[in-house]
Legacy VTK file of the C-alpha trace (Angstrom):
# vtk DataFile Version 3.0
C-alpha trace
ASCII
DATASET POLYDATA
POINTS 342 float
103.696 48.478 131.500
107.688 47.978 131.099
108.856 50.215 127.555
111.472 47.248 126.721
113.492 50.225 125.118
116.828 49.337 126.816
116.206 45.827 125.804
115.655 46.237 122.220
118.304 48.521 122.291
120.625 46.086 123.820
119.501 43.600 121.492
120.306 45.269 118.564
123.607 46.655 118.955
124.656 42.960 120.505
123.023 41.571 117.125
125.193 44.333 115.028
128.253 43.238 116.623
127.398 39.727 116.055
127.103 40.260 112.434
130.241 42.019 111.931
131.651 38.821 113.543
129.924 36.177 111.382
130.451 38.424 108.217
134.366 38.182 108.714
134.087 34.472 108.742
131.425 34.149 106.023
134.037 35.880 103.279
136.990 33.745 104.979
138.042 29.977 103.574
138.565 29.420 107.195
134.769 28.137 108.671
136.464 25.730 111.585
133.682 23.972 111.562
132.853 20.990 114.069
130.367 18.172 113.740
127.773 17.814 116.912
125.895 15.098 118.521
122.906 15.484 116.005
125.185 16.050 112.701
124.608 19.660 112.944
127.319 21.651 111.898
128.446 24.564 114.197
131.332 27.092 112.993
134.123 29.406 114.731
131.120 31.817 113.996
128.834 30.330 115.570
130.392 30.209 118.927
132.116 33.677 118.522
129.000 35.149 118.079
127.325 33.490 121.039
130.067 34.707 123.369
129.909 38.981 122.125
126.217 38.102 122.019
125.736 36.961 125.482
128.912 39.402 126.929
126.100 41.929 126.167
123.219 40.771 127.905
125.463 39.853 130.732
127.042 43.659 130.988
123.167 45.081 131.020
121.068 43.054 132.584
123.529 40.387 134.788
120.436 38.800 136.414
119.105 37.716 132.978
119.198 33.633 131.920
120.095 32.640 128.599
119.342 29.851 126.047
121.625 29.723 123.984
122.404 26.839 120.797
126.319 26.362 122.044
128.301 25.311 124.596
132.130 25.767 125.188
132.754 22.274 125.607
134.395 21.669 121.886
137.208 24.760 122.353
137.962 23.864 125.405
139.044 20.492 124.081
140.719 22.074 121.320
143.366 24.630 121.523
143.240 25.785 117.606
139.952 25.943 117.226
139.527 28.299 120.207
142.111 30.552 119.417
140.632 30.937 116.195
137.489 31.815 118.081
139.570 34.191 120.509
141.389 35.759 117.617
137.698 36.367 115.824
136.562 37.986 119.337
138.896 39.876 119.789
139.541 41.569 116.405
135.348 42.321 116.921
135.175 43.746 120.015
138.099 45.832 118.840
136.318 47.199 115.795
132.825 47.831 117.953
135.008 49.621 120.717
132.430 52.572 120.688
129.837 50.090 122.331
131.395 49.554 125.084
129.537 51.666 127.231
126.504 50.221 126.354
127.031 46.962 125.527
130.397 45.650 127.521
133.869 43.635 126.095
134.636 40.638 126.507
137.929 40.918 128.130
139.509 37.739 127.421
139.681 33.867 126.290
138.333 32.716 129.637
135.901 35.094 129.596
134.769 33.999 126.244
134.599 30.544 127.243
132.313 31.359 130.141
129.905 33.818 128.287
129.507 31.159 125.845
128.654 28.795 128.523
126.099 31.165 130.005
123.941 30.515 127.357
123.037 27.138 129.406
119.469 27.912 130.869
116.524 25.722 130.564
113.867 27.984 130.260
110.462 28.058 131.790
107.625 29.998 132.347
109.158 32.641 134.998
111.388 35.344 134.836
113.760 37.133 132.140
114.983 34.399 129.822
117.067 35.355 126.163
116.325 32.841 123.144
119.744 32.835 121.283
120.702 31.542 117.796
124.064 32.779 117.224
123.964 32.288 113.601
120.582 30.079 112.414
121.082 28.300 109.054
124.563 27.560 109.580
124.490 25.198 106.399
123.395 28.091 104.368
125.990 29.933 105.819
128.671 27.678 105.037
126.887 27.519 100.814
127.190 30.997 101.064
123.236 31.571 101.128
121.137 33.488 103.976
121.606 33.364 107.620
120.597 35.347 110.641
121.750 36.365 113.611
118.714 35.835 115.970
117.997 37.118 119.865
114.377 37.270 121.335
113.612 38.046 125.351
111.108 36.517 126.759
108.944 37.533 129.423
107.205 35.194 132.075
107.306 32.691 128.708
106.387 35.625 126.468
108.188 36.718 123.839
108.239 39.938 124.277
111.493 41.772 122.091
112.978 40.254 119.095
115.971 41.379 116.890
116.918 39.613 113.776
119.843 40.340 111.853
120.140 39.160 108.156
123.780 40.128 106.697
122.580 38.669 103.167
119.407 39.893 102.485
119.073 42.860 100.510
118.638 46.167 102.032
116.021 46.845 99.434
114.087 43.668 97.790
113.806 45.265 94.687
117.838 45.385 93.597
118.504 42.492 94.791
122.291 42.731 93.586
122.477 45.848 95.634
123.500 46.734 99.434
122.945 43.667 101.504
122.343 43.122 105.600
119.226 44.259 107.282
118.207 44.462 111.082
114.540 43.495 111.366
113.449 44.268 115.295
110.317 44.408 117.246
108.871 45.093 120.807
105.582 43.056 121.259
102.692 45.825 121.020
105.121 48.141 119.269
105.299 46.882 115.705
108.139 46.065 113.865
110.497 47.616 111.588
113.629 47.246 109.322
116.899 49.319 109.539
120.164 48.777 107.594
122.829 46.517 109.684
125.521 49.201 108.670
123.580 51.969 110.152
121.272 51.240 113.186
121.082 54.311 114.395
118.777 55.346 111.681
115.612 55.521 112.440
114.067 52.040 112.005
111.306 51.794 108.853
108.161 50.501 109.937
106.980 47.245 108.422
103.993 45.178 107.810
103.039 42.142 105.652
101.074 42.380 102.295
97.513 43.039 101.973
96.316 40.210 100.310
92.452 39.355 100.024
92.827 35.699 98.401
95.427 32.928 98.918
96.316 32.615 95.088
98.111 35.881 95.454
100.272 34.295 97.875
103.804 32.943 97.689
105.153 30.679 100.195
108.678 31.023 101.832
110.217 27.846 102.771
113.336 26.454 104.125
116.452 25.026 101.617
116.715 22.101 103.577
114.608 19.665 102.987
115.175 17.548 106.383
113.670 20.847 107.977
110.245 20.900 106.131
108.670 18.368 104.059
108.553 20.200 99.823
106.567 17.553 98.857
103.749 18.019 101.572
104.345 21.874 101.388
103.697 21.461 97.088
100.223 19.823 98.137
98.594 22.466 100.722
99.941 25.193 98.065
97.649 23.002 95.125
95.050 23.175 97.953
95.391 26.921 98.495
95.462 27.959 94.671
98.854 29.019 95.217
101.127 29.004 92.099
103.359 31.769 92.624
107.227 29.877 92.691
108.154 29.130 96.669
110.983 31.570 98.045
113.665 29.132 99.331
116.534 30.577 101.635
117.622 29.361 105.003
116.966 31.011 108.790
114.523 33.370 110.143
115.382 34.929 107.647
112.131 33.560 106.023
110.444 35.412 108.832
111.839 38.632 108.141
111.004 38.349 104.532
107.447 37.776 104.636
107.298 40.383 107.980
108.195 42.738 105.027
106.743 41.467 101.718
109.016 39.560 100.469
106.904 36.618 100.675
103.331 35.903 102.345
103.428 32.011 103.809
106.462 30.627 106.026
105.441 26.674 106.633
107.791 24.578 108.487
105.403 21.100 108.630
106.855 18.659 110.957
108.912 16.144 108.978
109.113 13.582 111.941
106.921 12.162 114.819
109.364 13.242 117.678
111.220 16.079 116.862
110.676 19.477 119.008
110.963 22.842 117.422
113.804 24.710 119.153
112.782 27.958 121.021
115.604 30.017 119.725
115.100 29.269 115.921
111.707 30.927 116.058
111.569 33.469 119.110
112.606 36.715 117.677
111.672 36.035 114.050
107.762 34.571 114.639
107.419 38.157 117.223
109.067 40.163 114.245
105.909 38.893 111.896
102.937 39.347 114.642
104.453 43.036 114.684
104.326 43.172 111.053
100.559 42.160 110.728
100.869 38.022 110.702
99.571 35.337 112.803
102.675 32.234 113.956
101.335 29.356 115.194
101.881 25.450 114.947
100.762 23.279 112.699
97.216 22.745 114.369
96.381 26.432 114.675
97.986 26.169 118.145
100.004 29.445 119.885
103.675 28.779 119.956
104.073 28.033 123.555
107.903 29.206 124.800
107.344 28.634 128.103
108.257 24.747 128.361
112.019 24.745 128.163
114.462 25.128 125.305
112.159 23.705 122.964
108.582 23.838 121.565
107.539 20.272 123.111
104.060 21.245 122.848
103.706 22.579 119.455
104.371 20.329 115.813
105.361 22.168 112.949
105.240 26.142 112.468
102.837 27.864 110.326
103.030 32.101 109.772
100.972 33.917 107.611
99.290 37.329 107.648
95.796 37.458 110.031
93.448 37.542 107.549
94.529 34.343 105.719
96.224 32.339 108.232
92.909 30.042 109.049
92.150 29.226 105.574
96.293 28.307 105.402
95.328 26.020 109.060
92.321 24.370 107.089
94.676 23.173 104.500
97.624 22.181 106.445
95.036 20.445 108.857
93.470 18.676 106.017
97.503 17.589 104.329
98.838 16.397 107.482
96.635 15.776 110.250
93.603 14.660 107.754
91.474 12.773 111.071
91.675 16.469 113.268
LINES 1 343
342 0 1 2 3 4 5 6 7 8 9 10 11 12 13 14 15 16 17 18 19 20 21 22 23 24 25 26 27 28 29 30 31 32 33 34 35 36 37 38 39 40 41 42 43 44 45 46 47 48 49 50 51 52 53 54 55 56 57 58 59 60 61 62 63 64 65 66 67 68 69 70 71 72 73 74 75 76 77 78 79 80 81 82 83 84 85 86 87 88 89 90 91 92 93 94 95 96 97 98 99 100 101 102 103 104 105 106 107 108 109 110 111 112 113 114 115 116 117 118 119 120 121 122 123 124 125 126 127 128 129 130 131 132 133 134 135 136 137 138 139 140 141 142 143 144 145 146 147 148 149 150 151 152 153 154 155 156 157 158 159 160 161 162 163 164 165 166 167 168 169 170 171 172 173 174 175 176 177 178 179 180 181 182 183 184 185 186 187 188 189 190 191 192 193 194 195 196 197 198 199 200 201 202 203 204 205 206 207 208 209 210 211 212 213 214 215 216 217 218 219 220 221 222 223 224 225 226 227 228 229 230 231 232 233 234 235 236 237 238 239 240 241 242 243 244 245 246 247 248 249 250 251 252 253 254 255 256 257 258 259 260 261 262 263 264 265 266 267 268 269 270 271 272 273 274 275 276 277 278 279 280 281 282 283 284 285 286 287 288 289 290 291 292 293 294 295 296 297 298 299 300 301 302 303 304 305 306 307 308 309 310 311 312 313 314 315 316 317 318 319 320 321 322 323 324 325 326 327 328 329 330 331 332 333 334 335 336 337 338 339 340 341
C-alpha cells in the first residue's frame, strides 16, 4: 500500500503558504471581493490562495486533476482586481521562498491565471483528483470569524489525505485569547493530528475525539450561517438527544477540526433545501480529519459520503459527524426530525 507521505507533505506546506496569503488579506481593509452566480462572495484571497495552492500540486505531482471552488474568469475581466491578486502572490511566494524546492513558484500573472484555472476538473471515480477550498467560510472571513484553508486527495473516489488549515482557531482551546492558527492533517489509516500553522515542522500532536458514553454530554458544533443548516431543526434533534450543552457556532471545516480534537462532539449540517448538493471540497479533508480522530461522517440518512460522483455530493443530503460510538443514536434522531416516514 502507497505511504501518501509526499502527499501530505505537499499538502501541508501548500496549505501553510495558503494561510500566510489569506492572513495578509484577513488584517487588510482591502477584501476585493466579487459577487458570483449563486450570491456567494469570493475575495482576492480566495483566488490567491487557489493559484499558490494548486502551483503546488502542479510542481509535484503534474499528472494530478484538481477541483477547485474558483475560476480565473472574474480577473481576467478585471485588471485591478487581478493585480491585487498578483501583487498578494507575489509578495507570498516571496516570503515562502524556502519552499521552493518542494513545493514550486508561481512565476508570474499568467501563470497565476492558469493555475487558478487548473482547478477545473470534474471529478469521478478514477484516478488522482485534489478537493480544493481555497478559503471555506469566506463570509466568516470577511466578519472576521473562522475560516480554513482546506485540501483533501482523493483516491479512485477515496479520500485518502486531508490537510486543514485554521488561521483563527486557537493553538490551544483552553486560552482561547492566546496564539491562534492550527494545521489539522490526516492520511486515511494513519490518524490524525494537530500542529501549529507557524511551525509545521514540529512534530504533529496526535488527536482523537472525546470519550463520551451518553449523548447529554455532548455539544453540537454548527455552522453561523443559517442558510447552510437549519438552527431550528438542529434545536429539535438536540431536545431529542438530551443535549443541553450551548451549540459551538463558527464557520468552515473548521467545525470539523474542532470536534476531531474536542472542542466539540456533533457537527450537523441538515439539508435546508430539496435540491441543493453538498460540495466535495467543503467536506473532503475536514470529514477524513474526524474518521482519523475517532468519528464516523456520513449524510443525513446514515449514508457514506460518496466523493466519487463529480464536484459535488449528488448522492448524499445533509452531513452528519460524530464520534463512532454515538453517531447511530445521533442518525435515529436526525432520521426521526427530518426524514420522519424512513
Amino acid at each position: 500500500m502507497a505511504s501518501y507521505a509526499r502527499e501530505l507533505k505537499v499538502a501541508e506546506l501548500a496549505v501553510q503558504r495558503a494561510c500566510l496569503l489569506t492572513d495578509k488579506v484577513y488584517h487588510s481593509r482591502v477584501k476585493g471581493t466579487v459577487t458570483k452566480e449563486d450570491k456567494s462572495p469570493v475575495t482576492i484571497a480566495d483566488f490567491g490562495a487557489q493559484s499558490v495552492v494548486i502551483g503546488a500540486v502542479a510542481h509535484s505531482f503534474p499528472a494530478d486533476l484538481v477541483v477547485g471552488e474558483e475560476d480565473a474568469d472574474a480577473l481576467r475581466a478585471d485588471k485591478n482586481t487581478r493585480d491585487l491578486v498578483w501583487g498578494l502572490v507575489k509578495d507570498t511566494i516571496e516570503e515562502s521562498k524556502n519552499l521552493e524546492n518542494e513545493i514550486g513558484l508561481v512565476k508570474d500573472e499568467e501563470e497565476m491565471l492558469q493555475m487558478i484555472d487548473r482547478g477545473n476538473s470534474e471529478g469521478g471515480a478514477f484516478g488522482r483528483i485534489w478537493a480544493l477550498d481555497p478559503i471555506d467560510g469566506t463570509k466568516g472571513f470577511l466578519r472576521g470569524g473562522q475560516y480554513a484553508v482546506c485540501l483533501g486527495l482523493m483516491v479512485d473516489g477515496i479520500v485518502t489525505v486531508g490537510a486543514l488549515g485554521c488561521p483563527n482557531l486557537p493553538v490551544d482551546p483552553s486560552n482561547p485569547d492566546g496564539p491562534k492558527g492550527v494545521l489539522f492533517s490526516a492520511i486515511k489509516g494513519m490518524g490524525a493530528t494537530i500542529r501549529p500553522l507557524s511551525d509545521i515542522s514540529s512534530e504533529g500532536k496526535t488527536i482523537s475525539m472525546n470519550q463520551l458514553t451518553s449523548l447529554s454530554e455532548a455539544s453540537f458544533c454548527e455552522s453561523v450561517e443559517a442558510g447552510h443548516s437549519s438552527h431550528g431543526q438542529q434545536a429539535s434533534i438536540a431536545k431529542a438527544l438530551g443535549i443541553t450543552k450551548k451549540s459551538v457556532r463558527m464557520d468552515s471545516q473548521a467545525k470539523y477540526g474542532s470536534i476531531a480534537r474536542g472542542d466539540g462532539d456533533v457537527y450537523l449540517r441538515l439539508p435546508v433545501s430539496a435540491t441543493y448538493e453538498e460540495k466535495i471540497w467543503d467536506h473532503a479533508a475536514g470529514s477524513l480529519i474526524v474518521e482519523e480522530a475517532g468519528g464516523i461522517v456520513t449524510d443525513s440518512t446514515g449514508k457514506s459520503l460518496d466523493f466519487s460522483k463529480g464536484r459535488t455530493l449528488k448522492d448524499n443530503k445533509g452531513v452528519v459527524a460524530a464520534p463512532k460510538n454515538l453517531h447511530q443514536r445521533v442518525i435515529e434522531a436526525v432520521v426521526a426530525e427530518l426524514h420522519p416516514s424512513l
